[in-house]
C-alpha positions as a Markdown table, in Angstrom:
| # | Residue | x | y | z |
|---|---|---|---|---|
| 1 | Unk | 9.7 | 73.4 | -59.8 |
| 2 | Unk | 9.4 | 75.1 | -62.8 |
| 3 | Unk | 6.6 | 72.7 | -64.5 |
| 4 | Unk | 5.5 | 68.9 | -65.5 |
| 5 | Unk | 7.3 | 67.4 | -68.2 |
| 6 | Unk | 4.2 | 67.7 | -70.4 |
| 7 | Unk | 5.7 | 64.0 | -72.4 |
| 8 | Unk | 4.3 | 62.0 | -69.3 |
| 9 | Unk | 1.2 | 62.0 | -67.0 |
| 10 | Unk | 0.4 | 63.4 | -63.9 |
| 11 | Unk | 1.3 | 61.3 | -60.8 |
| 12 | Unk | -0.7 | 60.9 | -57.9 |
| 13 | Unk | 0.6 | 63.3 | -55.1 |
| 14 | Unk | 1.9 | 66.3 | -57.4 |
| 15 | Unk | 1.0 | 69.6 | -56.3 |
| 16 | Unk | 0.7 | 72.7 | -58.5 |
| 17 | Unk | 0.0 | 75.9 | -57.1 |
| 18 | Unk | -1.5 | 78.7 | -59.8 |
| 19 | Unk | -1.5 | 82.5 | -59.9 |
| 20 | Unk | -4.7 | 83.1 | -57.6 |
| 21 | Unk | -3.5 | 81.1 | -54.7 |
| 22 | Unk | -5.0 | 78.0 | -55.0 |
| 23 | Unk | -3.3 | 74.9 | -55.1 |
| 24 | Unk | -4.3 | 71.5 | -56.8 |
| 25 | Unk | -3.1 | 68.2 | -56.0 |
| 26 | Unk | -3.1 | 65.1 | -57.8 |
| 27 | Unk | -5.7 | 62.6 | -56.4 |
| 28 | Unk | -5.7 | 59.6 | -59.3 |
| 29 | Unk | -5.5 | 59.2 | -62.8 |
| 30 | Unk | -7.5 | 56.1 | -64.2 |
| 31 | Unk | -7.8 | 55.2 | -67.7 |
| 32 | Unk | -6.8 | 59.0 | -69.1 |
| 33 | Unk | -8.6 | 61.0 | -66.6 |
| 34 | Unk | -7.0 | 62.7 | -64.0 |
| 35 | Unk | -8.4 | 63.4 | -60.7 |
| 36 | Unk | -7.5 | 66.6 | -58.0 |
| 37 | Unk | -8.5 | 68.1 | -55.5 |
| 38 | Unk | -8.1 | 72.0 | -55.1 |
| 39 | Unk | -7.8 | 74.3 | -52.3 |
| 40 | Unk | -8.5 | 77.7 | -52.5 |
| 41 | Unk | -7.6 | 80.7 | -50.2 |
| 42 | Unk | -10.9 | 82.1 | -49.3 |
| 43 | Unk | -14.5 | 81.5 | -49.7 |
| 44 | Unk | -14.6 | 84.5 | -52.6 |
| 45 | Unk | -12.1 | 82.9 | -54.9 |
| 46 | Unk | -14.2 | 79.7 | -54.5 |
| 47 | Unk | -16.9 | 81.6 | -55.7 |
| 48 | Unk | -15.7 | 83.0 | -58.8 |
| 49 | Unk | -13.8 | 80.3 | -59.9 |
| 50 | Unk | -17.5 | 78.5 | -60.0 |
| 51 | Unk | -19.7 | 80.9 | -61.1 |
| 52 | Unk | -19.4 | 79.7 | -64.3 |
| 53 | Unk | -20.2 | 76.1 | -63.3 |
| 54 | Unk | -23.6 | 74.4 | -62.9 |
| 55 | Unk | -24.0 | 73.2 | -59.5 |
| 56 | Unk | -24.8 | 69.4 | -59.0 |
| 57 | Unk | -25.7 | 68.7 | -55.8 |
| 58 | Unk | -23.6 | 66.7 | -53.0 |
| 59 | Unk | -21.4 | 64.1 | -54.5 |
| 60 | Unk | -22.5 | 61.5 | -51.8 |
| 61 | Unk | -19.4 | 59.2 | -51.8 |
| 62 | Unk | -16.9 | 62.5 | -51.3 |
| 63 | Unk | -19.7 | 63.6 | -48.9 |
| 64 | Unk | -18.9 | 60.3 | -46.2 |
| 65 | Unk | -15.0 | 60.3 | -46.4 |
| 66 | Unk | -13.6 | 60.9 | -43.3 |
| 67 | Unk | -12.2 | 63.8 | -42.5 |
| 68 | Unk | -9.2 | 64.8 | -43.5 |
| 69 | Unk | -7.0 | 64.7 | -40.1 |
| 70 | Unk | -8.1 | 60.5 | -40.5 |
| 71 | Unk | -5.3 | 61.0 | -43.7 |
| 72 | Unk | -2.8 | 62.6 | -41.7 |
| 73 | Unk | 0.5 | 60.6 | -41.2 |
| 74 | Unk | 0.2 | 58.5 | -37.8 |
| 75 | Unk | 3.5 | 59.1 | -37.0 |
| 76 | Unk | 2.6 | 62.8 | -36.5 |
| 77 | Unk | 0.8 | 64.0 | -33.5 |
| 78 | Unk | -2.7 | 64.4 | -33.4 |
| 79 | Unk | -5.1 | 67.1 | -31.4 |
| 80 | Unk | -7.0 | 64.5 | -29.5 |
């Protein structure tokens, strides 16, 4: 892929994957705002990405999801 056509919004599911090794999915968009979720390759890069940030406590409806195996296609095995 070599990048979004920048004329349209994001869509959920899209998957970008930048220079450091982390990778960002699409989550939602809703009225202009776009939501992802990233995934970084170790604890450090985590760190510096948000050592710039200001920390704001647990987000308490993230916090109870399920984990993320509940996601996982059913039609795939699972490790119970």
């Amino acid at each position: 892929m070599d990048g979004r056509d920048r004329g349209r919004p994001p869509q959920k599911g899209e998957e970008y994957s930048h220079p450091d090794g982390t990778t960002e999915v699409v989550f939602m968009t809703e009225e202009g705002r776009v939501l992802t979720f990233r995934e970084y390759p170790d604890v450090g890069s985590f760190d510096r990405s948000v050592s710039g940030a200001e920390y704001r406590g647990v987000n308490a409806d993230v916090a109870t999801l399920p984990a993320a195996s509940e996601f996982a296609d059913s039609e795939e095995p699972t490790d119970e």
